[in-house]
N, C-alpha and C positions, 0 to 999 in steps of 0.2 A: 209111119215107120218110126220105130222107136232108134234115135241114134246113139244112143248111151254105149252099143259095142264101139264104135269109131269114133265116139268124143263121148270119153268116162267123164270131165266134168261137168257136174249139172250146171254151174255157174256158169260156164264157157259155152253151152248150148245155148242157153238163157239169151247170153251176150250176144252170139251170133244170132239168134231168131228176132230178136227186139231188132236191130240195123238190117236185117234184109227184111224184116217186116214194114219200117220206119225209114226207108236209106234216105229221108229228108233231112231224118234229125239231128238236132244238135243239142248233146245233154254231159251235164254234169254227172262226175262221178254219183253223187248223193239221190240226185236226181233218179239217174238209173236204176241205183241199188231199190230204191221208194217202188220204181215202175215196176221191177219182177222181182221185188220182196226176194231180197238176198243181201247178206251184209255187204256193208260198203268198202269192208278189208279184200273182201273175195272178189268184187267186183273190179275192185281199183285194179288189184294183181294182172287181172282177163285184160283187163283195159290197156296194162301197160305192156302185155304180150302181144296182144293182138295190134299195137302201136310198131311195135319193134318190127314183127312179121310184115307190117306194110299194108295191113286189110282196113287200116283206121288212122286218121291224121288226128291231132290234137292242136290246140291255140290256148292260147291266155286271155280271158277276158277278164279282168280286172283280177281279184285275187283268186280267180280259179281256172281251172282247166276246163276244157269243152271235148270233147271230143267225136267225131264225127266217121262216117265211113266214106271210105277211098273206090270208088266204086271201079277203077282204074287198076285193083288189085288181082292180078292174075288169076287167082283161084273162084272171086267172085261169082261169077257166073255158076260153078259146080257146086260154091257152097248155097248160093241161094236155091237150085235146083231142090238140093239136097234137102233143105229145112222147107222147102216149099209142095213138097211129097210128103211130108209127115204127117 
């Protein structure tokens, strides 16, 4: 199922499919952007929205950010559903 009608951005699918694909990981913005080949401006953005909304925690390891998924996040369950039908 193509989800582009209910999440117009590619970068924010991207982001969302990588962490419920991965909900182990723990990646740098750079890192990320490297994994699903997308700039690391677009990706930082997703990163820091989907931080805010509560779907994703972040830490400091040393001079960079990590960030990880909150699996704990309300909606979790229907977005992984969701990207897991695709």
């Amino acid at each position: 199922m193509d989800l582009s009608f209910l999440i117009p951005s590619r970068v924010r699918r991207k982001v969302l499919a990588y962490f419920v694909e991965e909900p182990k990981a723990q990646v740098y913005v750079l890192e990320l952007a490297r994994l699903i080949d997308e700039p690391p401006q677009q990706v930082y953005r997703e990163l820091i929205n989907m931080e805010n909304w509560g779907f994703l925690f972040s830490y400091k390891r040393g001079r960079q950010r990590v960030y990880r998924l909150n699996k704990k996040f309300p909606f979790y369950p229907a977005i992984r559903e969701l990207i897991e039908r695709k």
